[in-house]
N, C-alpha and C positions, 0 to 999 in steps of 0.2 A: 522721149518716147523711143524704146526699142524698134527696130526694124520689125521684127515679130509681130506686135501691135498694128503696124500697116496692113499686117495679110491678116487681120482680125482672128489673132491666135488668142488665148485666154493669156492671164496674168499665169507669170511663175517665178521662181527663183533669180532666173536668168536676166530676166527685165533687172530687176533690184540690180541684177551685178552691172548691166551695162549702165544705170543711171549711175554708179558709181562711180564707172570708168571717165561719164560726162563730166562729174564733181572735179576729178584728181586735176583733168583735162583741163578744166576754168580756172583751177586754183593757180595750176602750174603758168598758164599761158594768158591768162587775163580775158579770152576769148571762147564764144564755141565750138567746137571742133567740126561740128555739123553742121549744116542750114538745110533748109527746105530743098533746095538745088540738088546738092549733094542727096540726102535719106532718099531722095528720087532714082539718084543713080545708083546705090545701094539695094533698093529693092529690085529694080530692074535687074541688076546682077543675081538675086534672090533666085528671082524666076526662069532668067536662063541657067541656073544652077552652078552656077559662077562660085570659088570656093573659097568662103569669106572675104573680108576685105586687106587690101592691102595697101593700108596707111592712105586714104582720100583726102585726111586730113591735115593739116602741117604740121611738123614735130612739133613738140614739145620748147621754150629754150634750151642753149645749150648749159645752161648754168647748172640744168638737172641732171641727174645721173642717167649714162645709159639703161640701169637697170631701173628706173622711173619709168621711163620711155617705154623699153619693151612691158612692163606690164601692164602699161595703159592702150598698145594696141593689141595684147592678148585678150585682153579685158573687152577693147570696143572692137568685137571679131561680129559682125553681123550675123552669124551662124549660132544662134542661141547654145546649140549643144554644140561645139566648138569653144565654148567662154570657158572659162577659170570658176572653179567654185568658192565659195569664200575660204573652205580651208587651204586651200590651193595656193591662194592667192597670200596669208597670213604666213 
Protein backbone atom coordinates (compact mmCIF):
# COMPACT_ATOMS: atom_id res chain seq x y z
CA UNK A 1 0.00 0.00 0.00
CA UNK A 2 1.36 3.35 -1.04
CA UNK A 3 2.20 5.93 1.52
CA UNK A 4 -0.64 8.17 -0.01
CA UNK A 5 -3.32 5.60 1.01
CA UNK A 6 -2.25 6.12 4.79
CA UNK A 7 -3.31 9.84 4.49
CA UNK A 8 -6.59 8.50 2.78
CA UNK A 9 -5.73 10.01 -0.65
CA UNK A 10 -7.87 8.28 -3.45
CA UNK A 11 -6.40 5.62 -5.82
CA UNK A 12 -4.14 6.86 -8.88
CA UNK A 13 -1.58 6.09 -11.19
CA UNK A 14 1.12 6.62 -8.83
CA UNK A 15 -0.08 3.94 -6.18
CA UNK A 16 0.13 1.26 -9.26
CA UNK A 17 3.84 2.73 -9.80
CA UNK A 18 4.84 2.31 -6.27
CA UNK A 19 3.29 -1.37 -6.02
CA UNK A 20 5.66 -1.99 -8.79
CA UNK A 21 8.63 -0.55 -7.28
CA UNK A 22 7.50 -3.24 -4.12
CA UNK A 23 7.29 -6.30 -6.91
CA UNK A 24 10.96 -5.48 -8.55
CA UNK A 25 12.09 -4.90 -4.76
CA UNK A 26 10.73 -8.80 -3.67
CA UNK A 27 11.93 -10.24 -6.86
CA UNK A 28 15.47 -8.75 -6.58
CA UNK A 29 15.89 -9.18 -2.71
CA UNK A 30 13.84 -12.25 -1.55
CA UNK A 31 12.25 -9.79 1.11
CA UNK A 32 9.97 -6.62 1.76
CA UNK A 33 11.54 -3.69 1.56
CA UNK A 34 8.80 -2.03 3.98
CA UNK A 35 7.18 -3.25 7.24
CA UNK A 36 4.63 -1.62 9.21
CA UNK A 37 7.60 0.06 11.48
CA UNK A 38 9.10 1.63 8.69
CA UNK A 39 5.40 2.99 6.35
CA UNK A 40 5.20 4.51 10.10
CA UNK A 41 8.13 6.37 9.80
CA UNK A 42 7.63 7.20 6.20
CA UNK A 43 4.35 8.92 6.81
CA UNK A 44 5.59 10.64 9.74
CA UNK A 45 8.11 12.23 7.49
CA UNK A 46 5.02 12.92 4.99
CA UNK A 47 3.72 15.26 7.42
CA UNK A 48 6.48 17.03 8.68
CA UNK A 49 7.11 17.63 4.99
CA UNK A 50 10.16 15.87 5.03
CA UNK A 51 11.36 15.43 1.07
CA UNK A 52 10.76 11.93 -0.01
CA UNK A 53 12.54 9.18 1.13
CA UNK A 54 15.84 8.39 1.31
CA UNK A 55 16.54 4.62 0.92
CA UNK A 56 14.85 3.32 4.56
CA UNK A 57 15.07 0.36 3.09
CA UNK A 58 18.31 -1.97 2.42
CA UNK A 59 19.67 -2.12 -1.00
CA UNK A 60 18.94 -4.26 -3.32
CA UNK A 61 21.88 -7.34 -3.73
CA UNK A 62 24.88 -6.46 -5.08
CA UNK A 63 24.68 -9.13 -7.89
CA UNK A 64 22.10 -6.43 -9.46
CA UNK A 65 23.05 -3.58 -11.35
CA UNK A 66 23.43 -0.19 -9.93
CA UNK A 67 20.92 0.95 -12.42
CA UNK A 68 18.34 -1.72 -11.02
CA UNK A 69 18.94 -0.12 -7.69
CA UNK A 70 18.40 3.42 -8.53
CA UNK A 71 15.17 2.85 -10.21
CA UNK A 72 13.71 1.06 -7.59
CA UNK A 73 14.33 3.93 -5.15
CA UNK A 74 13.18 6.46 -7.70
CA UNK A 75 10.23 4.38 -7.95
CA UNK A 76 9.69 3.70 -4.07
CA UNK A 77 10.07 7.97 -3.51
CA UNK A 78 7.12 8.25 -0.97
CA UNK A 79 6.11 11.60 -2.58
CA UNK A 80 3.55 10.16 -5.07
CA UNK A 81 4.27 13.18 -7.55
CA UNK A 82 7.91 12.80 -7.13
CA UNK A 83 7.69 8.78 -8.66
CA UNK A 84 8.56 8.02 -12.21
CA UNK A 85 5.76 7.55 -14.72
CA UNK A 86 5.55 4.40 -16.48
CA UNK A 87 6.92 5.97 -19.59
CA UNK A 88 9.62 7.22 -17.57
CA UNK A 89 10.51 4.47 -16.13
CA UNK A 90 10.33 2.18 -19.77
Amino acid sequence: MPPEYCESKTYNKSGDIWGLGILLYELCAGEKPIDETLMKKIIKNLESRDKGTKRLYNPIPEAYSEELSDIIDYILNAREDERPTIEEIM
